[in-house]
Every structure is written in C-alpha cells, then in structure tokens.
Backbone as a ProteinNet text record, in pm:
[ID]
protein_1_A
[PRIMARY]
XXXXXXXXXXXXXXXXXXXXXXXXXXXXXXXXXXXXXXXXXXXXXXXXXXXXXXXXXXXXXXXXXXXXXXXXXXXXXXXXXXXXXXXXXXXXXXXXXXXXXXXXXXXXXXXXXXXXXXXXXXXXXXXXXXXXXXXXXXXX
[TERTIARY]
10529	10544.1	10522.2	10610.8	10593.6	10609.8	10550.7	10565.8	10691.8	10732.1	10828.9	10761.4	10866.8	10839.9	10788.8	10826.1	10747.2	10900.7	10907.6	10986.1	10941.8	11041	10982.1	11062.8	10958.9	11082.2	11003.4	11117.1	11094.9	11193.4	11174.8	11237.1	11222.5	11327.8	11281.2	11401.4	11357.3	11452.9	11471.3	11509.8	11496.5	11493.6	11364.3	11345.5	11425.7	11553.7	11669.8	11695.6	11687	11760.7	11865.4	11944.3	12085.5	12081	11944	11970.3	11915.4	11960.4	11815.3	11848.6	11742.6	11707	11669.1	11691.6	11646.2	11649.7	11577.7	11564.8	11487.3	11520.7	11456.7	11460.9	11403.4	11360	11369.1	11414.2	11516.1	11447.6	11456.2	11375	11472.4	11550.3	11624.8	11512	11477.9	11416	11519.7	11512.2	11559.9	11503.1	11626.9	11584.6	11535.7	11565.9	11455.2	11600.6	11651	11708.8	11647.2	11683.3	11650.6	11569.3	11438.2	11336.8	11263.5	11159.3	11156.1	11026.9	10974.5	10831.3	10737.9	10642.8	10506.6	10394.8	10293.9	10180	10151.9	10223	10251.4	10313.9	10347.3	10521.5	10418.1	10367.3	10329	10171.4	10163.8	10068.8	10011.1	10084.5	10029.3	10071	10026.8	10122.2	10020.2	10098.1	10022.4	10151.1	10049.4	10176.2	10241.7	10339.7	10469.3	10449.4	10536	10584.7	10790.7	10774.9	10933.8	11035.4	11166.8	11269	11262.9	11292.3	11275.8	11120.1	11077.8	10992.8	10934.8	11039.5	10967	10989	10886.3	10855.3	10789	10801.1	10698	10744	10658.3	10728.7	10632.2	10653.8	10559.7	10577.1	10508.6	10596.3	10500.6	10587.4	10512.9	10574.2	10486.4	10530.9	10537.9	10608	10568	10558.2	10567.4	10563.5	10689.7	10776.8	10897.5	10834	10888.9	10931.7	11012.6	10999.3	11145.2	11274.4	11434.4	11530.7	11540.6	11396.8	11424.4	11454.4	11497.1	11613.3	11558.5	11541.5	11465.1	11605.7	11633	11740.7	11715.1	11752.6	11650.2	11789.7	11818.4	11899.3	11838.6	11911.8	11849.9	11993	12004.3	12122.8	12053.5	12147.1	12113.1	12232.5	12228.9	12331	12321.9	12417.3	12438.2	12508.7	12464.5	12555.9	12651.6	12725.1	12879.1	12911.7	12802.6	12775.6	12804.9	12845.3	12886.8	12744.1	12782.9	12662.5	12653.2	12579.9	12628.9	12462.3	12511.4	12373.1	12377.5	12323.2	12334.8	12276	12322.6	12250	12204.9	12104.6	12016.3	12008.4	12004.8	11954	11905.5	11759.9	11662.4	11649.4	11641.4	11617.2	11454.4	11463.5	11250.6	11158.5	11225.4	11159.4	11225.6	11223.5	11256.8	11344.3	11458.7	11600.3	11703.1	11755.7	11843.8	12036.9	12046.6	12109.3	12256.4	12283.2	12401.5	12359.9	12393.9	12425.4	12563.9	12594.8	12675.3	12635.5	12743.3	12794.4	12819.6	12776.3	12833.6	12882.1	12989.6	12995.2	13118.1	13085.5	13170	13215	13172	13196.6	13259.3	13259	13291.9	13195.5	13219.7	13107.5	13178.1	13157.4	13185.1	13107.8	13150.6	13027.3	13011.1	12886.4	12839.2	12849.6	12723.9	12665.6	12654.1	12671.9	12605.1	12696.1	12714.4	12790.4	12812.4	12974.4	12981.4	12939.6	12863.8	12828.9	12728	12660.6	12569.9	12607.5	12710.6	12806.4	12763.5	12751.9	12698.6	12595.8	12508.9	12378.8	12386.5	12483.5	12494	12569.7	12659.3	12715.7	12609.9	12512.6	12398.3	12335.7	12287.8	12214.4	12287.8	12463.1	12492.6	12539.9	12545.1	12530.6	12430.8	12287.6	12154.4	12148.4	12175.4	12110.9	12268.8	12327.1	12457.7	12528.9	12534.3	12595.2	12761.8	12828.3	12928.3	12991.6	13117.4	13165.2	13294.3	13450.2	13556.3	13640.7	13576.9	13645	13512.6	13541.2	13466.4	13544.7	13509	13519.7	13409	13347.4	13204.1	13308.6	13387.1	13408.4	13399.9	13394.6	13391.6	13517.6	13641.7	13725.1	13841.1	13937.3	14052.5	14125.1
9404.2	9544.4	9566	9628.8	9692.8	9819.1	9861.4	10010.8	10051.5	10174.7	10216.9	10347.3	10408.6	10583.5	10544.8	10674.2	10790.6	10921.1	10971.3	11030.2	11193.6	11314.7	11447.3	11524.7	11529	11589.5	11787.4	11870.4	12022.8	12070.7	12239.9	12349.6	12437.8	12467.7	12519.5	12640	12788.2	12823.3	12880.9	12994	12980.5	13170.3	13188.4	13358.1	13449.6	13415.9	13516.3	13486	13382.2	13290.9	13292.7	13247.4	13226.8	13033.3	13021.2	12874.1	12800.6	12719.4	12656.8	12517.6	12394.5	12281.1	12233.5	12117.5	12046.7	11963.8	11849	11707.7	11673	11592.1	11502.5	11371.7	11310	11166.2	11129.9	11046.1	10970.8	10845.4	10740	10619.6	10569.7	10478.8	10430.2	10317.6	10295.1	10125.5	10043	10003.2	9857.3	9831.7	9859.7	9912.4	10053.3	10140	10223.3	10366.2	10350.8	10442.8	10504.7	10660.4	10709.7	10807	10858.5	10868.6	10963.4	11047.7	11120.1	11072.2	11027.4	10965.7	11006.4	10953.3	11028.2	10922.4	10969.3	10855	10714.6	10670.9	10541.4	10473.3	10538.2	10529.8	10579.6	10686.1	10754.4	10697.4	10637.1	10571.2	10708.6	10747.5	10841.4	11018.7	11087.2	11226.3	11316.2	11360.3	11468.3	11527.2	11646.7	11765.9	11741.2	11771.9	11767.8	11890.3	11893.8	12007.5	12037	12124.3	12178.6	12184.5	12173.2	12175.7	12355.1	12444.6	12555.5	12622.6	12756.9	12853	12857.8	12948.3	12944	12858.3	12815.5	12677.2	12584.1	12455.7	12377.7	12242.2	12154.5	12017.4	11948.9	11779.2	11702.5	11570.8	11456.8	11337.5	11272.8	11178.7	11062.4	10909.1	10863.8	10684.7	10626.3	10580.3	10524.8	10389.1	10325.3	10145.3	10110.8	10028	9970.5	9839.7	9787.9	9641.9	9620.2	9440.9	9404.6	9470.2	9493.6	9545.5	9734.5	9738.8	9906.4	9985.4	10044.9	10149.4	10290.3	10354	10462.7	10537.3	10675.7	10735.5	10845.6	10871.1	10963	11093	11175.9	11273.7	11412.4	11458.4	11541.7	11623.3	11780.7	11862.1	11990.7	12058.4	12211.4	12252.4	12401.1	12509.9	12595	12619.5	12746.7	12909.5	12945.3	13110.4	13119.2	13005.4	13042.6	12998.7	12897.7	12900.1	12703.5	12648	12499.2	12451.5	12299.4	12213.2	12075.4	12050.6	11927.7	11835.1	11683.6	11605.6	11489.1	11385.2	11242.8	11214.1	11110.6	10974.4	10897.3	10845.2	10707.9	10608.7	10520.8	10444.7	10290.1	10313	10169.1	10055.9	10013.2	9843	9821.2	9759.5	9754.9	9698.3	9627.8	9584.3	9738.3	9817.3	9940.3	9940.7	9851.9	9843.6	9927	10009.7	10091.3	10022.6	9986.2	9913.2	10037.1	10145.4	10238.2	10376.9	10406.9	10570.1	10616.9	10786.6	10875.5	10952.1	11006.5	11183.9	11268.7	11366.7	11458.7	11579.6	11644.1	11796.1	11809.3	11957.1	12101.8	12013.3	11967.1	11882.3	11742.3	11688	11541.6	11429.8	11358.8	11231.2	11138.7	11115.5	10967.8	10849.9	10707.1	10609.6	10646.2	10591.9	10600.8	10455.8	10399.7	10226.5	10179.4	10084.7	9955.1	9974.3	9845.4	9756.6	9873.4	9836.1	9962.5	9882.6	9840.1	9774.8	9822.4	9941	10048.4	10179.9	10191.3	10335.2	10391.7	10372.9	10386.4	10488.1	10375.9	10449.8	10613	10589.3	10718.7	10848.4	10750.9	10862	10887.7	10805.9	10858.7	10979.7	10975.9	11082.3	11180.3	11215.2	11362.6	11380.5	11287.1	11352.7	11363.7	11334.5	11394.9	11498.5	11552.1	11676.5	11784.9	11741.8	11864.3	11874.5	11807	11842	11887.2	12014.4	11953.5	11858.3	11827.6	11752.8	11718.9	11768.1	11772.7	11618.2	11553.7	11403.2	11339.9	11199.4	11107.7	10988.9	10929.5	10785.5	10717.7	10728.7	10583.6	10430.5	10407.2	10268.8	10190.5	10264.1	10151.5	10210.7	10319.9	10307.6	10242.7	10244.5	10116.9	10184.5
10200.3	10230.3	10379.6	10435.5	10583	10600.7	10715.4	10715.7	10828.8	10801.1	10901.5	10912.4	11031.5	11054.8	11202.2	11232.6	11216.3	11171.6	11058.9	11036.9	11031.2	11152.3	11110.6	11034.3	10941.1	10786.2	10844.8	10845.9	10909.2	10868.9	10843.7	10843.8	10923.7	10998.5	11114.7	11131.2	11196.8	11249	11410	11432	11571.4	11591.3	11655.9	11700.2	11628.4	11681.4	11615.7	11512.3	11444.3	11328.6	11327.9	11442.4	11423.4	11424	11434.6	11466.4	11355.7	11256.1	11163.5	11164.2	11147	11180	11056.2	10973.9	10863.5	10868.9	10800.8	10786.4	10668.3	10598.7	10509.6	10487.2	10358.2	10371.6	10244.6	10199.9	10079.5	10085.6	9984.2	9951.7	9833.7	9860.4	9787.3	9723.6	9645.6	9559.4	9477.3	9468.3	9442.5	9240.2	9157.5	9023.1	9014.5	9100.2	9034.1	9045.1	9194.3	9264.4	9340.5	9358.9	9484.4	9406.3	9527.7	9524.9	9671.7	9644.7	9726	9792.8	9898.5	9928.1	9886.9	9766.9	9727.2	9801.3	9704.2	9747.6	9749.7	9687.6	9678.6	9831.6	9844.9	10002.1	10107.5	10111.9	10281.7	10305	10400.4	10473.9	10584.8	10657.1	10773.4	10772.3	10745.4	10778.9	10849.2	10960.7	11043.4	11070.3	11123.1	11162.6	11290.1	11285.1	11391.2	11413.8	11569.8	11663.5	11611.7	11513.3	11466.3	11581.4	11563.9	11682.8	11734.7	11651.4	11609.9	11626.4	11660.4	11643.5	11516.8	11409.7	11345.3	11224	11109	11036.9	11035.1	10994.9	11031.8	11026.1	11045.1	11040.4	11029.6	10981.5	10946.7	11003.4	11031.6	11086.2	10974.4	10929.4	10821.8	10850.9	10820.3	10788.2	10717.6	10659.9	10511	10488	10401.3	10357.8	10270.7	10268.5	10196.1	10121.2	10042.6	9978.6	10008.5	9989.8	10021.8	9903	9974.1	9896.7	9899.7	9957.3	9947.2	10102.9	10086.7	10192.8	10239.3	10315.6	10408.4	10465.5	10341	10424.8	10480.5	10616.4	10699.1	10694.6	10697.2	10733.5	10812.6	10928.6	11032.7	11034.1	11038.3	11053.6	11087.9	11188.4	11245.3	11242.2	11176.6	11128.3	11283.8	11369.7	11476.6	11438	11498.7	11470.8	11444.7	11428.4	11407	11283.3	11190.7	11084.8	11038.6	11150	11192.7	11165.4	11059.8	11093.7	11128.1	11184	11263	11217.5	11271.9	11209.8	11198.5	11150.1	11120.9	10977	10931.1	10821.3	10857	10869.9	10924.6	10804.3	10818.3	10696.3	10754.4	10726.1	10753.8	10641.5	10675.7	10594.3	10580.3	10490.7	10507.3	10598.3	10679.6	10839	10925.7	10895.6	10984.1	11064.3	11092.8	11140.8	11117	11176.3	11207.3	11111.2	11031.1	10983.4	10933.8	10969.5	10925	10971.9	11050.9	11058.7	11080.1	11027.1	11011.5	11036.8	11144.8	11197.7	11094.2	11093	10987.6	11109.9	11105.6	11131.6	11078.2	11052.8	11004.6	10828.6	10732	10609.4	10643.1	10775.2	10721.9	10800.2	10721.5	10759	10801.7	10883.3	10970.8	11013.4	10985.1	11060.3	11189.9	11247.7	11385	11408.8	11366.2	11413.3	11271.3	11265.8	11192.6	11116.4	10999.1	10870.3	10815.7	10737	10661.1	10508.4	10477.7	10355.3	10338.7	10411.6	10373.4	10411.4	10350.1	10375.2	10188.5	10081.2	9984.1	10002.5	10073.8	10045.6	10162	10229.5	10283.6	10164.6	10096.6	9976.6	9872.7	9871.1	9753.3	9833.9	9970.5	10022.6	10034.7	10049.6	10053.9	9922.2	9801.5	9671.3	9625.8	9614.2	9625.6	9618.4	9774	9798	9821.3	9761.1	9768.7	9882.9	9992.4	10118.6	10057.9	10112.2	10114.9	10196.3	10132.7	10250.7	10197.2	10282.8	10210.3	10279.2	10391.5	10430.1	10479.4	10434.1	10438.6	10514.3	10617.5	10676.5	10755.6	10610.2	10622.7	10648.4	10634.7	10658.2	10508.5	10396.4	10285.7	10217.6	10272.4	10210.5	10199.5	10071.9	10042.3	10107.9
[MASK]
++++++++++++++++++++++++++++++++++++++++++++++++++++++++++++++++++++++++++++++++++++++++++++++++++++++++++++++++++++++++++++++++++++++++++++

C-alpha cells in the first residue's frame, strides 16, 4: 500500500455566483469497482483554501493497493453557463498515468495511454456528466 494526494475535493462559488468550481475523488479497486474514499482510503485531511469565495474545500491523501486507480476530476461552470475541466487518473504509486479535457460536453485525451480511457468513462458515468462526443483514444 502507498499513499498518494494531496487531492482538493471543493465546492466553491464566486461573490456574484456567476462562477462555480467542483472537484471530486473516485477510487476505482480492483474486484470491488468504484468507490468513494472512506476511512479505510484517507490517511490525511485538512482544510483547503477553495478556488472560489464562497464554500469550502478539503485536501486529502489517501493510500491505494496494488491494481487500484485514484480518479481525480476538477471542472468550473462561467456565466455563460460553459464548463470546462479535466480527468486525472493515478495508478497506485501516484503516477499521472491518463488525463482528459472536458469542455462545453466533450471529452478529449490530454496525456498518457489510452488503455486508461475506461476508467475515465466510469468517472463521467458515475457522476452524470453530460457529454454528447467523446475522443478518449479507445475508440474503433
């Protein structure tokens, strides 16, 4: 087991609220699926400084096994109602091993193998993103 992080999972918006900021934190395991970090997983959590006024934010670290996956996702909505953001996805030595662009519904690779483009489609079917085009790199 190793630890990774420091990840700031926040809701945040901004004075006027035309601006809002989100992020969360996904835990793929290995047999089990995906998974939201409890006690078992978080080693460190103190409070973070939010991108945004008002809200709050947290930074945590957590611990992996070998085979299990750390999917980090970060997105901010602007006044015009556009959201823009990334997919991270770590390996259990905390390696940067796949990220994706997301804006206005489509996802695109950034860096790394697309042989962890998956685990980017488990994190925006998770949590509902839409998203009407996809080119992670794992299509025929």
């Amino acid at each position: 087991m190793s630890s990774i992080g420091y990840f700031k999972i926040e809701n945040s918006r901004s004075r006027s609220g035309k601006h809002v900021a989100s992020s969360t934190l996904l835990i793929y395991r290995r047999g089990i699926g995906v998974v939201r970090p409890g006690r078992e997983n978080i080693i460190e959590e103190t409070e973070a400084r939010p991108t945004y006024v008002k809200g709050s934010a947290k930074s945590i670290k957590i611990t992996l096994t070998h085979g299990d996956f750390a999917i980090y996702g970060w997105f901010v909505k602007n006044y015009m109602g556009r959201i823009k953001g990334y997919i991270s996805v770590y390996n259990h030595r905390g390696e940067l091993v796949y990220r994706a662009k997301y804006l206005n519904g489509v996802a695109r690779r950034g860096v790394g193998s697309p042989v962890y483009a998956w685990l980017a489609r488990i994190f925006i079917e998770t949590l509902n993103i839409p998203v009407s085009k996809t080119h992670l790199g794992d299509e025929k």
